[in-house]
C-alpha positions as CSV (number, residue, x, y, z in Angstrom):
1,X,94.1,139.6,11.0
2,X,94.3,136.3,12.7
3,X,96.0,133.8,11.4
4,X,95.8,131.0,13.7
5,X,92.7,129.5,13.6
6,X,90.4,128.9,16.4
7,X,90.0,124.8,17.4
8,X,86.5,124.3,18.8
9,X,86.4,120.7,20.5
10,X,82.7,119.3,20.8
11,X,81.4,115.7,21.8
12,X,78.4,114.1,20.0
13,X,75.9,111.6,20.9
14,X,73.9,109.2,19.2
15,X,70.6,107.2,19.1
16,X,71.7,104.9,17.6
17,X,74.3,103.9,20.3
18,X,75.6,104.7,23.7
19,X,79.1,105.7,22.9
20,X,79.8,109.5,22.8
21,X,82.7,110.3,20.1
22,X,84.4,113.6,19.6
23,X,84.9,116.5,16.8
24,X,86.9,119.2,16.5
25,X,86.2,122.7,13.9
26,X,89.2,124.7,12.4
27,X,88.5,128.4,11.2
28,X,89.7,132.0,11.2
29,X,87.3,134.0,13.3
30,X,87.0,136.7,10.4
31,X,82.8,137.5,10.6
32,X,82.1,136.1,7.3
33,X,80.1,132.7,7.0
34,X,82.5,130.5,5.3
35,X,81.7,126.7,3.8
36,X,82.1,124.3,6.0
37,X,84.1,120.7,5.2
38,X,83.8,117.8,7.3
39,X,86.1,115.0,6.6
40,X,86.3,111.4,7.6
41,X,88.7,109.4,8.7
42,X,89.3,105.5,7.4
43,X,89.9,102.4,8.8
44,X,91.9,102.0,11.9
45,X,92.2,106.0,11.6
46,X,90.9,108.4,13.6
47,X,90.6,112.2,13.8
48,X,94.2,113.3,15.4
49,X,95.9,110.8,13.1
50,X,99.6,111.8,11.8
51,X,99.3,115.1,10.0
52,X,95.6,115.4,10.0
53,X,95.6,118.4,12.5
54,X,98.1,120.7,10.0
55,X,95.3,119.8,7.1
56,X,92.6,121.2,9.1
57,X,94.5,124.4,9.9
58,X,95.6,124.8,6.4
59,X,91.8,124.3,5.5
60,X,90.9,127.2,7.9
61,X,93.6,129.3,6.7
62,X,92.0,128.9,3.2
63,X,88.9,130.4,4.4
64,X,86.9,127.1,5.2
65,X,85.4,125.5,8.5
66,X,87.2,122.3,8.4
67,X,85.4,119.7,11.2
68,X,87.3,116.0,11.4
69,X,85.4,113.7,14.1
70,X,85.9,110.5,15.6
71,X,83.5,107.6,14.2
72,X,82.0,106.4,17.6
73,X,83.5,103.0,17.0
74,X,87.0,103.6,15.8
75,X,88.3,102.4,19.2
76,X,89.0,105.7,20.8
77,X,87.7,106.4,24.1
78,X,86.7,109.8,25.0
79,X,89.3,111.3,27.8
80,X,91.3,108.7,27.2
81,X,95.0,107.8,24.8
82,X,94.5,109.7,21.8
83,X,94.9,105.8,20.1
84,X,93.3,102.7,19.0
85,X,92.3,100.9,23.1
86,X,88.6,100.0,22.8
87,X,88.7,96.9,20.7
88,X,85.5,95.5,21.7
89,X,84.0,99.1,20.2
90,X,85.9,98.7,17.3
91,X,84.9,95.0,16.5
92,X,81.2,95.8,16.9
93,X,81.7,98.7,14.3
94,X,80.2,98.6,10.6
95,X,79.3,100.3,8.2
96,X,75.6,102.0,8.9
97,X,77.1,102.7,12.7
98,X,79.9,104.8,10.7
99,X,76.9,106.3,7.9
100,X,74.6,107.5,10.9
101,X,77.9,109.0,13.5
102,X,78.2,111.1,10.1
103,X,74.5,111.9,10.4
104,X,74.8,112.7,13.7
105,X,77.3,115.3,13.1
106,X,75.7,117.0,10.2
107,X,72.4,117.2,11.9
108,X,74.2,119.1,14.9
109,X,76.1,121.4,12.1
110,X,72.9,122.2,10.5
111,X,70.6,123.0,13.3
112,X,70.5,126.9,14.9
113,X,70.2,125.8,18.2
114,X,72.8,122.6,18.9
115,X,75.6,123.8,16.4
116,X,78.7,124.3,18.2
117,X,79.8,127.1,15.4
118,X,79.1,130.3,15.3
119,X,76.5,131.7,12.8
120,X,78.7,134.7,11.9
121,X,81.6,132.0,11.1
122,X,80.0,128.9,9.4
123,X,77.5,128.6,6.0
124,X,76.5,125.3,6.9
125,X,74.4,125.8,3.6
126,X,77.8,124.9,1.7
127,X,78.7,121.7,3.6
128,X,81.3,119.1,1.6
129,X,82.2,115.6,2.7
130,X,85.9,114.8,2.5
131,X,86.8,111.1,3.1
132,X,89.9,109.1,3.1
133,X,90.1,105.5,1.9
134,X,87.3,103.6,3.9
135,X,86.1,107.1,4.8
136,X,85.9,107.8,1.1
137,X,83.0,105.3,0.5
138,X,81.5,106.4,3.4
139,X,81.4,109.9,2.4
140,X,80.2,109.2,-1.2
141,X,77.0,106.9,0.7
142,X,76.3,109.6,2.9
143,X,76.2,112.2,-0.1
144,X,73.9,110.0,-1.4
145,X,71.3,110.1,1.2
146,X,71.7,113.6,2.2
147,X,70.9,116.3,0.0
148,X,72.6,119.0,2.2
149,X,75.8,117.6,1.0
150,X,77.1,119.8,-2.0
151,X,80.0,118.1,-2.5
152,X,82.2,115.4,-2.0
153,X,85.9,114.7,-2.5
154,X,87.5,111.4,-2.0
155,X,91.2,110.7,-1.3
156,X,92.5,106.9,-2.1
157,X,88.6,105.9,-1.5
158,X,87.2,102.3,-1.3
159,X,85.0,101.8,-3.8
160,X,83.2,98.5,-2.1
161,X,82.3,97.8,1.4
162,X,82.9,94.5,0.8
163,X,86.5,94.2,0.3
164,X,86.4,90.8,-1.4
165,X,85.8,88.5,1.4
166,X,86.1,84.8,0.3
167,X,84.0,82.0,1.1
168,X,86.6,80.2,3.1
169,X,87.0,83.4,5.3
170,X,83.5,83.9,5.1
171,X,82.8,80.2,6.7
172,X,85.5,80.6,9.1
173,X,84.3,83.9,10.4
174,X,80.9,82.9,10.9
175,X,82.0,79.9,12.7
176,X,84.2,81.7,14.8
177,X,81.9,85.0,15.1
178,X,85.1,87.0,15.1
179,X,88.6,87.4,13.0
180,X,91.5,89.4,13.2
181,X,93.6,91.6,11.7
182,X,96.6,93.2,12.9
183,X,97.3,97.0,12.8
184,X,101.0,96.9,11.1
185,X,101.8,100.4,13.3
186,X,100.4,98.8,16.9
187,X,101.0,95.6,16.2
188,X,97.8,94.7,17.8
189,X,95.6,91.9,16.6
190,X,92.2,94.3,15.7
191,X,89.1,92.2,16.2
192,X,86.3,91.8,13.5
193,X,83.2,90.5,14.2
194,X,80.6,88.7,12.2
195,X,77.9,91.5,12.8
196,X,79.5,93.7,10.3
197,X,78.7,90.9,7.3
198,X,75.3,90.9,8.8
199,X,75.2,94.7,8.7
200,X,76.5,94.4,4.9
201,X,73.3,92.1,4.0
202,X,70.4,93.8,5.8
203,X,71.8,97.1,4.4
204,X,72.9,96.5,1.0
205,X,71.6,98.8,-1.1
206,X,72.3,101.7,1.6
207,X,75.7,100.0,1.5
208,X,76.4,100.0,-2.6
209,X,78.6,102.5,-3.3
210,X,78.3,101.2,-7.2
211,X,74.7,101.6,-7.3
212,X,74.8,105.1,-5.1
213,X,77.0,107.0,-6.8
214,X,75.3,105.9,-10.5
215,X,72.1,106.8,-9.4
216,X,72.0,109.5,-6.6
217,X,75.3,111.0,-7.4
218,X,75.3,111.7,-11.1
219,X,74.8,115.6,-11.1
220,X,76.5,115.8,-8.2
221,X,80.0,117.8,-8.1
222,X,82.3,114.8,-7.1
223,X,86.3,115.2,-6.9
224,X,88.3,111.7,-7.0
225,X,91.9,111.9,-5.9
226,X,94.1,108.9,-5.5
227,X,97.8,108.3,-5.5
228,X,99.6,106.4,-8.5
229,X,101.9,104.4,-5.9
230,X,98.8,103.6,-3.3
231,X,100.1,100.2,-1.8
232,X,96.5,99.9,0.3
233,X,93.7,100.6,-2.3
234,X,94.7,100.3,-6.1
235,X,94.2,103.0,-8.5
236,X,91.9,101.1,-9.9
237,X,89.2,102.3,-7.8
238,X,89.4,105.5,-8.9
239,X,89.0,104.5,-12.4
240,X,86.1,102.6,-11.2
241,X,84.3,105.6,-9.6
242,X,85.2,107.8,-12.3
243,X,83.2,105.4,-15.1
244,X,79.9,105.5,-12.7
245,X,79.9,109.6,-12.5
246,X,81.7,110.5,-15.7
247,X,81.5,113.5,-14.7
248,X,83.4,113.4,-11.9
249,X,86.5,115.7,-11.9
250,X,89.7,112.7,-11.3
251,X,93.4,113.8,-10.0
252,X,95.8,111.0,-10.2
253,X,99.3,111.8,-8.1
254,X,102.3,110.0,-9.4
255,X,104.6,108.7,-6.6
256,X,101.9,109.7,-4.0
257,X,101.1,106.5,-1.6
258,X,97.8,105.6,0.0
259,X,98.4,108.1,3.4
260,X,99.7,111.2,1.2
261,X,103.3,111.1,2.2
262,X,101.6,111.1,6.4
263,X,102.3,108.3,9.3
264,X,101.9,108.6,12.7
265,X,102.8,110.1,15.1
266,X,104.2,113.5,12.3
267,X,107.2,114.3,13.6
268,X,107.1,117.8,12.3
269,X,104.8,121.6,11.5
270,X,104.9,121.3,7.6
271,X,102.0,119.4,5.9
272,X,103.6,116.5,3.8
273,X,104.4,117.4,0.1
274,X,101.8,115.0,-0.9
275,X,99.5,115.8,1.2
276,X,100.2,119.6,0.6
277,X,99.1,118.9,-3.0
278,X,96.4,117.0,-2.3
279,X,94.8,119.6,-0.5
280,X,95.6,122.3,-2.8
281,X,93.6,120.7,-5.6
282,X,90.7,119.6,-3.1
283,X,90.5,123.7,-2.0
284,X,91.0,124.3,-5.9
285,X,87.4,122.0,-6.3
286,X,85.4,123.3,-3.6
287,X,85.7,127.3,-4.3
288,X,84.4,126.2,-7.7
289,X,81.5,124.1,-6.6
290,X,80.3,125.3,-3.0
């Protein structure tokens, strides 16, 4: 039997917007449909990102379809670095751009005639959302509007799309129309414009991940992991989400950092240990649920 899996690379468009973005699909070609897992990257992440590749063939290997894409305003280019060079795309991005890219992609999953995987390969009738910190809220809002979603699993997730902005920065950045914040591995000054507060208030209850998950996600099978040791998102998110969908299954890592023991570029062909356990419980969740 195979046991490297097969990479299908795709590119998606929207209607929302005129910038095509990319996926990519993991899976062992073995005739049998297999559940499919499409997980999102976070901010200032993108699909390719340190170790993220080796997580999506260990996914396959495990007998899923594991698709990772590129939100359309994450600052990659199509054909181009592989890294963070559009920042005018990525300053224009907010949150309901990032919600419909994910529709976008499930949509092509789900239809007969535009899905890029093969029938005998892919159950897209067992589809989970996997998301990573700002791709963790995301994931859990998407769930939330979109019933073909049977599952979700957050790692080290936001649990607010407003991340406590203040009324000075608030005053400042609509004065401006733009701040700035620099990516610690680039170096470069990232900018953010004032669109994505006005995205926040015309789309606020699409945008509450509070009021989502209480209401729309209650019977649904959620999995909330997060590190004891996250420097980027406290822990206390996870004990946050966990008290609006008590019955949410919650694995707390001690030791285990916001990026799961990653960075970028990996330097090497072994998952992280952390990361490695991570996924291990998340495959552990969705053979039980999907």
């Amino acid at each position: 039997m195979q046991t490297q899996p097969v990479r299908l690379d795709f590119q998606l468009s929207s209607p929302h917007h005129s910038r095509p973005f990319e996926a990519d699909a993991r899976y062992l070609p073995t005739g049998q449909p297999k559940p499919v897992v499409v997980f999102v990257h976070g901010f200032k992440g993108f699909k390719d990102w340190g170790h993220f590749n080796l997580m999506a063939d260990y996914f396959a290997q495990q007998g899923f379809v594991f698709v990772k894409l590129n939100l359309s305003h994450n600052g990659l280019v199509v054909g181009g670095t592989g890294d963070l060079e559009d920042l005018e795309a990525f300053g224009k991005n907010n949150f309901s751009l990032e919600l419909d890219d994910i529709g976008v992609l499930l949509d092509t999953l789900c239809s007969a005639d535009a899905s890029p995987l093969p029938p005998t390969e892919a159950d897209a009738a067992r589809l989970a959302l996997v998301g990573h910190s700002r791709g963790g809220g995301l994931v859990l809002l998407k769930a939330a509007e979109d019933p073909r979603v049977k599952a979700t699993v957050t790692w080290a997730a936001i649990s607010n799309v407003n991340p406590g902005w203040t009324e000075e920065l608030m005053q400042h950045w609509h004065q401006q129309g733009v701040f700035h914040v620099e990516n610690s591995r680039t170096k470069q000054q990232l900018p953010l414009y004032y669109q994505i507060v006005e995205d926040y208030h015309t789309n606020r209850l699409r945008l509450n991940i509070p009021h989502n998950v209480r209401r729309k996600l209650r019977n649904h099978p959620l999995l909330i992991v997060h590190g004891d040791q996250d420097e980027t998102v406290s822990l206390d998110r996870a004990h946050e989400l966990k008290s609006w969908q008590p019955a949410a299954e919650l694995a707390i890592l001690p030791g285990v950092t916001h990026n799961f023991g990653g960075g970028h570029p990996w330097p090497t062909d072994a998952l992280p240990a952390e990361a490695q356990q991570t996924a291990d419980i998340t495959i552990d969740f969705l053979r039980r649920t999907l």
